[in-house]
C-alpha positions as CSV (number, residue, x, y, z in Angstrom):
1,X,187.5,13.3,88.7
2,X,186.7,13.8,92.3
3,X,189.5,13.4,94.5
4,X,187.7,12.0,97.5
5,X,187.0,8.8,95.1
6,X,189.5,6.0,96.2
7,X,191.4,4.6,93.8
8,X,189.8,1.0,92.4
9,X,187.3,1.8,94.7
10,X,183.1,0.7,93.9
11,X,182.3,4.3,94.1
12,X,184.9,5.5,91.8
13,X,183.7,2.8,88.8
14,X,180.4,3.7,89.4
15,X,181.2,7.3,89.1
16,X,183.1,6.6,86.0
17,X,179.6,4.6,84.8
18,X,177.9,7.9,85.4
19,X,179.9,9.8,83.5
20,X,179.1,7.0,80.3
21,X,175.7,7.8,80.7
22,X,175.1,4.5,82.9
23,X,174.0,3.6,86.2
24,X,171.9,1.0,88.1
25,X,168.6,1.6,90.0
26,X,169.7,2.5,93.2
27,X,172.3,2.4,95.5
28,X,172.8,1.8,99.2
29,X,175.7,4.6,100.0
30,X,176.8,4.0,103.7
31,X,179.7,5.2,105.6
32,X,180.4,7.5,108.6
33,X,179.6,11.3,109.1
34,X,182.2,13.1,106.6
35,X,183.1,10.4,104.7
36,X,181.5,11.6,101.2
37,X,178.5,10.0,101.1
38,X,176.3,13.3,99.8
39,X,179.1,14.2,97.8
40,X,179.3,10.6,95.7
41,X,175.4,11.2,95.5
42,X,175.7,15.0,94.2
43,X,178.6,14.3,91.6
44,X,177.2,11.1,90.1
45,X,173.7,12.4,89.9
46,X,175.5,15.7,88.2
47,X,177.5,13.4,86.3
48,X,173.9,11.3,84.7
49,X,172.5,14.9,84.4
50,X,175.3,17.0,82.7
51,X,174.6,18.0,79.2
52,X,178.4,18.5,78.0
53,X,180.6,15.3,76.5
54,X,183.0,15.8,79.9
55,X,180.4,14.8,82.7
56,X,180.0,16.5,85.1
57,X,181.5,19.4,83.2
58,X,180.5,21.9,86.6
59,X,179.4,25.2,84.0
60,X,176.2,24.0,81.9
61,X,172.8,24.8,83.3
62,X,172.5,21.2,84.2
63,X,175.3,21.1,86.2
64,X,175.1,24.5,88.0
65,X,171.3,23.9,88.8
66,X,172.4,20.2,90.2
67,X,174.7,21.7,92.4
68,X,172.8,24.4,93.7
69,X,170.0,21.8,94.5
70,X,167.7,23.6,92.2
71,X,167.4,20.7,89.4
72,X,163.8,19.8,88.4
73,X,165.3,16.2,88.0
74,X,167.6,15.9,90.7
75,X,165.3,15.1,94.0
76,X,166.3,15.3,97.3
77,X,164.9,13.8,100.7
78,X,165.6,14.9,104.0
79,X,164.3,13.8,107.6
80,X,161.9,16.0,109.0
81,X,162.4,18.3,112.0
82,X,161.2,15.1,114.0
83,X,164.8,14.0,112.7
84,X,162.3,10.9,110.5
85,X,161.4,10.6,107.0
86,X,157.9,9.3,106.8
87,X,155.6,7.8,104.6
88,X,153.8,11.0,103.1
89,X,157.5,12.1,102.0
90,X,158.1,9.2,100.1
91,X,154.4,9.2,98.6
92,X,155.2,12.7,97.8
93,X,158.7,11.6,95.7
94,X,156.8,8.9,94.3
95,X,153.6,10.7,92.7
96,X,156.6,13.4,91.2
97,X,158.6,10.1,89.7
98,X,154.9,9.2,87.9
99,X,155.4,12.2,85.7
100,X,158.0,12.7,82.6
101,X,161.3,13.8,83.0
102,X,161.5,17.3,83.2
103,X,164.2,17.5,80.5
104,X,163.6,14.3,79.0
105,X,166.6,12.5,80.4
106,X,167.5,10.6,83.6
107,X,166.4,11.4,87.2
108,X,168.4,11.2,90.2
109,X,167.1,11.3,93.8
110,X,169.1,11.0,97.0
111,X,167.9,10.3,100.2
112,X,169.8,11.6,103.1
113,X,170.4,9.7,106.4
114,X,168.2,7.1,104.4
115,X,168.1,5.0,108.1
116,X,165.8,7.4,109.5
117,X,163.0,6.4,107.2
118,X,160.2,4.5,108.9
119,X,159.6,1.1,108.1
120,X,156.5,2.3,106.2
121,X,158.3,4.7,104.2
122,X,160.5,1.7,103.6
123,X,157.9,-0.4,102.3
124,X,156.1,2.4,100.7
125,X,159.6,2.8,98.5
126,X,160.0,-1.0,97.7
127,X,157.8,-1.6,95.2
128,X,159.6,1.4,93.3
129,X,162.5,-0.2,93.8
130,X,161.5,-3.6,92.8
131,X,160.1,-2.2,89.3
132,X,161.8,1.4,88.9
133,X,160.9,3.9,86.3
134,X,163.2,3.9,83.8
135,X,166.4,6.2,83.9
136,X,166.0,6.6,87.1
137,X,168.5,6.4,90.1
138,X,168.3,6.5,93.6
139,X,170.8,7.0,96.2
140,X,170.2,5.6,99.7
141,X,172.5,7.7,102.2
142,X,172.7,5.9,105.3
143,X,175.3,5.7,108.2
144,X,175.6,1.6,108.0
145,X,174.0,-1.4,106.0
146,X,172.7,-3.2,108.8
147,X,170.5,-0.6,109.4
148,X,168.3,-0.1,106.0
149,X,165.2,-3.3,105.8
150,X,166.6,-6.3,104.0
151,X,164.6,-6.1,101.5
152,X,165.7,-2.3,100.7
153,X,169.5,-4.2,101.2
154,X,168.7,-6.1,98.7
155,X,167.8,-4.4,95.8
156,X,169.9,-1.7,95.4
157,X,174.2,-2.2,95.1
158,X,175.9,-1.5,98.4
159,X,178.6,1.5,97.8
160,X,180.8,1.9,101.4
161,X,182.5,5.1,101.4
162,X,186.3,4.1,102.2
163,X,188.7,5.9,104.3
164,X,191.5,7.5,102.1
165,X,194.7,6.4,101.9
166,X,197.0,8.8,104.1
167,X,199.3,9.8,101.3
168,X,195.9,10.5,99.1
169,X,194.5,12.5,101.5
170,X,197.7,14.3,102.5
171,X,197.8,15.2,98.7
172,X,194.4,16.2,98.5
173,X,194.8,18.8,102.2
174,X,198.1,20.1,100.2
175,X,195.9,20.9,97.2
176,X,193.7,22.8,99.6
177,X,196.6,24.9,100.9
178,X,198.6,23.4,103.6
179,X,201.9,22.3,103.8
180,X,203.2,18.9,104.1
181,X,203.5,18.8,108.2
182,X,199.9,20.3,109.1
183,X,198.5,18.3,106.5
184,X,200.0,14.8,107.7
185,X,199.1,15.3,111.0
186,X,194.9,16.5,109.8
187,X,194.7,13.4,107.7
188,X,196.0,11.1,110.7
189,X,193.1,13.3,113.3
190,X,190.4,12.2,110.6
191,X,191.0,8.9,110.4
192,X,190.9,9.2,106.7
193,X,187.9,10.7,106.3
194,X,188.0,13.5,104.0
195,X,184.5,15.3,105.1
196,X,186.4,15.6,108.6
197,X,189.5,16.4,106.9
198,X,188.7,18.9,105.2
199,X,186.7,20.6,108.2
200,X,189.6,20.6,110.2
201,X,191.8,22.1,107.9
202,X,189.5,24.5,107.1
203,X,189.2,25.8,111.1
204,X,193.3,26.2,111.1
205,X,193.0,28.1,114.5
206,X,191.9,24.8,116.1
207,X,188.8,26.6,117.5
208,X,186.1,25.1,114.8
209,X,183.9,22.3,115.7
210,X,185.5,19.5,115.1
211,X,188.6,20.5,116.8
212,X,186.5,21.5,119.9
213,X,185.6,17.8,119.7
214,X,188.9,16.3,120.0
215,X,190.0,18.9,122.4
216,X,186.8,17.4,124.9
217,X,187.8,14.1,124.0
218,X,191.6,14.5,125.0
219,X,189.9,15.9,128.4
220,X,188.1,13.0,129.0
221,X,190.5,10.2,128.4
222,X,193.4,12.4,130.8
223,X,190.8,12.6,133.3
224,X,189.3,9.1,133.6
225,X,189.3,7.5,137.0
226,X,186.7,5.0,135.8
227,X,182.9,5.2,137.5
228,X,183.5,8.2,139.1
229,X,183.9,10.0,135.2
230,X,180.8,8.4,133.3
231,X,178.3,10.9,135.1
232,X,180.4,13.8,132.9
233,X,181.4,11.5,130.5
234,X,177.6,10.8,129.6
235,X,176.8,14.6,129.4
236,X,179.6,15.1,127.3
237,X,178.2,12.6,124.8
238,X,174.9,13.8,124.7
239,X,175.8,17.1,123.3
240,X,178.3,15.4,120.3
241,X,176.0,13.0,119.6
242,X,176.1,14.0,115.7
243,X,180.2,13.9,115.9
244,X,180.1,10.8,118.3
245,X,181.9,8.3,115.5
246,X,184.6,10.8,115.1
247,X,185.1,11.3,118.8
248,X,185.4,8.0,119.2
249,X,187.8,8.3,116.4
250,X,189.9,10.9,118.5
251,X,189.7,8.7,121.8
252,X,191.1,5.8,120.3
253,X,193.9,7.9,118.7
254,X,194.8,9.3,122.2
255,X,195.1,5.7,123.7
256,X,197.3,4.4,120.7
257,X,199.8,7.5,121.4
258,X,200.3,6.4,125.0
259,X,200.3,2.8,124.1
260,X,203.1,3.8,121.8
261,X,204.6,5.9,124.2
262,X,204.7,2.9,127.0
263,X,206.2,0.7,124.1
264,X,209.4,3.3,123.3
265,X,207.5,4.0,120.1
266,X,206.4,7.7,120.5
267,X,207.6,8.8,117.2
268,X,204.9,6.9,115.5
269,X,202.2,8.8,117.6
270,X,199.5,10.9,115.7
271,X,198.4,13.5,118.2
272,X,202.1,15.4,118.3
273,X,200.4,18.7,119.7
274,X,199.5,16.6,123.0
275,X,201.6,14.5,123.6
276,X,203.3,16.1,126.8
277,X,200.2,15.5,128.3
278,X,199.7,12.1,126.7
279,X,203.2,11.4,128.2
280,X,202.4,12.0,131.8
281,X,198.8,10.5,131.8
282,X,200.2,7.1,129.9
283,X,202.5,6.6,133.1
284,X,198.6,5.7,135.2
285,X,198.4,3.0,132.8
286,X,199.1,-0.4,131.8
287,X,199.6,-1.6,128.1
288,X,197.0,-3.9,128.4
289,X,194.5,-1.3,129.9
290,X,194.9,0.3,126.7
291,X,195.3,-1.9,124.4
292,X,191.9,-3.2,126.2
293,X,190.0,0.4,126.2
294,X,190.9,0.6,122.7
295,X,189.5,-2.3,122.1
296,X,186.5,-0.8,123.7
297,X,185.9,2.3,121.6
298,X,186.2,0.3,118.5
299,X,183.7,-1.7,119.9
300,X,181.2,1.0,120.2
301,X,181.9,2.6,117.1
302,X,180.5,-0.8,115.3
303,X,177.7,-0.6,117.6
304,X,176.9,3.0,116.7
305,X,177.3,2.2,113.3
306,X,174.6,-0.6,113.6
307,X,172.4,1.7,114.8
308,X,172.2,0.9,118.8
309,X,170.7,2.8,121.1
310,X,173.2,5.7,121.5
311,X,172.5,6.4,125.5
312,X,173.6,2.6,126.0
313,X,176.5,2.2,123.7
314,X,178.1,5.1,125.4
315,X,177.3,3.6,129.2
316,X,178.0,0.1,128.1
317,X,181.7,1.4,126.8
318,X,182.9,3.5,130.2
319,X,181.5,1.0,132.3
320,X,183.3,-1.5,130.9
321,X,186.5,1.0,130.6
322,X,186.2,1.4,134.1
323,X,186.3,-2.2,134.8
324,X,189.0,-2.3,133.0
325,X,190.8,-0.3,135.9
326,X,190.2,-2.5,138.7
C-alpha cells in the first residue's frame, strides 16, 4: 500500500475500496501542490484497472500501461497552454466515455488542477456526473473545495489530501535513503507534505527548486523593513507563483524559529541550518510582531487556497506585515 496514504485516513479506505474492485462515481481530490493528489488518482485508478488478485500488482499490462499514461481506459485531462480546460475538452472526454470499455472493465479519468475548468466545462460535466456510465470513476484534482461549482461539490465525495504525520514521513524519507537527522529536518521544511518532501530530499545539494525557494524566502523575511520591501517582495512572488503555498510554508517556519528563539525555546526550531541568522534578525522583533505576521501568512495561504486573486493576496499580506511594524 502506498505509503503517502495516511493512516485511517478517507483516501486510504477508498484506496483499499479500489483494490476490492469498488469505488464511487467521482471524487473531489483537493489539497496543496505536492501533497499526493495525482498520485491517489494514478494508484486507485491502477488499482480498479489491475488485472492480478493483489491490486495494483505494478507488473501486468494493465498496470504498467496505467502508469505510463498509455491506458485506453485510464483518461487524463489537463489545462491547456492557456493554463484552462474548456468545454471542447470535456465534450471530447465525454463522446470517448459513450463508447464500451476498451477491455470491458472499469474506466478511470482524472482531471488535473480540475479548478481551472470553465464554468461551461463545469456544466458541460454535470450531467455526467449526475447520471454516470457505469464503472466509471472520475477524479477531480483541484487545489481547494471552495473552488470547484457547487453543484460539481456536490456530487462527487470530497477526499483532502492530509499532511503526514512527522514520524510517518520521517520513515518514509529513511526508506528513500536518508538518515534519521536529514530526514527529520526535510519532513519539518515540507510541512508534511510528501510531494515536497520527497523533492527536497531528492536535490540533497540544497540547489534544486524547492530549496531555491526557501533559500528566497529566508532572504525576504531577514530583510523586511515593511513598505519599503513589498516592491521586491511582489517580484519575488510573481516568479514562484506555482510554489507560492509552500513558500508561504517556509516563511511561516522562519517566523516560528525566532518566535521560539525570543521565548528561550530554540531547540524546538525547525530551520537548524539558519538559525545564526534567524538568531540575530529575531533581536528587530517583538513576539507579538510575529506571532502577528504569522498569523498573516497563514492567512494568505487560506486565501490562496480559495482561489483569490494571487497579485492581491500577496499585497494584502506585506502591507498588512508592514503595519504590523509601526
Amino acid at each position: 500500500m502506498p505509503d503517502i496514504f495516511c493512516a485511517g485516513s478517507v483516501a486510504r479506505r477508498i484506496f483499499e475500496s479500489a483494490q476490492k474492485g469498488s469505488a464511487f462515481h467521482a471524487y473531489l481530490v483537493t489539497g496543496p501542490k505536492g501533497s499526493g493528489k495525482s498520485r491517489f488518482a494514478m494508484e486507485a485508478g491502477a488499482a480498479l484497472l489491475c488485472s492480478e488478485k493483489e491490486k495494483p500488482c505494478g507488473g501486468c499490462a494493465s498496470c504498467k500501461m496505467a502508469y505510463s499514461k498509455h491506458h485506453p481506459d485510464f483518461l487524463l485531462i489537463a489545462p491547456d497552454d492557456a493554463g484552462s480546460i474548456r468545454i471542447k475538452q470535456v465534450r471530447f472526454l465525454l463522446e470517448e466515455l459513450s463508447r464500451c470499455a476498451f477491455y470491458g472493465g472499469w474506466r478511470a479519468i482524472a482531471i488535473a488542477r480540475a479548478e481551472t475548468m470553465t464554468s461551461e466545462a463545469q456544466n458541460c460535466l454535470l450531467k455526467t456526473l449526475e447520471e454516470p456510465p457505469k464503472k466509471t470513476c472520475f477524479f477531480l484534482l483541484a487545489a481547494s473545495y471552495e473552488v470547484m461549482l457547487p453543484t460539481i461539490r456536490s456530487r462527487c465525495v470530497h477526499v483532502r489530501m492530509e499532511a503526514m504525520d512527522e514520524g510517518a514521513l520521517v520513515q518514509l524519507l529513511i526508506k528513500e535513503g536518508t538518515d534519521e537527522n536529514e530526514a527529520r529536518q526535510i519532513a519539518r521544511i515540507s510541512g508534511g507534505v510528501p510531494g515536497a518532501a520527497l523533492e527536497l530530499l531528492a536535490d540533497k545539494k540544497g540547489d534544486g527548486r524547492l530549496w531555491s525557494v526557501r533559500k528566497g524566502m529566508l532572504e525576504l523575511i531577514l530583510s523586511f523593513k515593511g513598505l519599503p520591501s513589498l516592491p521586491a517582495a511582489q517580484n519575488h512572488f510573481r516568479s514562484i507563483r506555482e510554489d507560492a503555498e509552500f513558500a508561504l510554508s517556509c516563511m511561516a517556519s522562519f517566523c516560528r524559529d525566532m518566535l521560539m528563539i525570543k521565548a528561550g525555546c530554540e531547540a524546538l526550531a525547525e530551520n537548524i541550518d539558519a538559525l545564526p541568522r534567524l538568531r540575530r534578525t529575531s533581536e528587530t522583533f517583538t513576539k507579538g510582531q510575529l506571532g502577528d505576521i504569522i498569523d498573516l501568512i497563514l492567512q494568505a495561504k487560506k486565501q490562496l487556497a480559495a482561489n483569490v486573486n494571487y497579485a492581491l493576496a500577496v499585497d494584502m499580506l506585506f502591507i498588512s506585515a508592514s503595519e504590523v511594524l509601526i
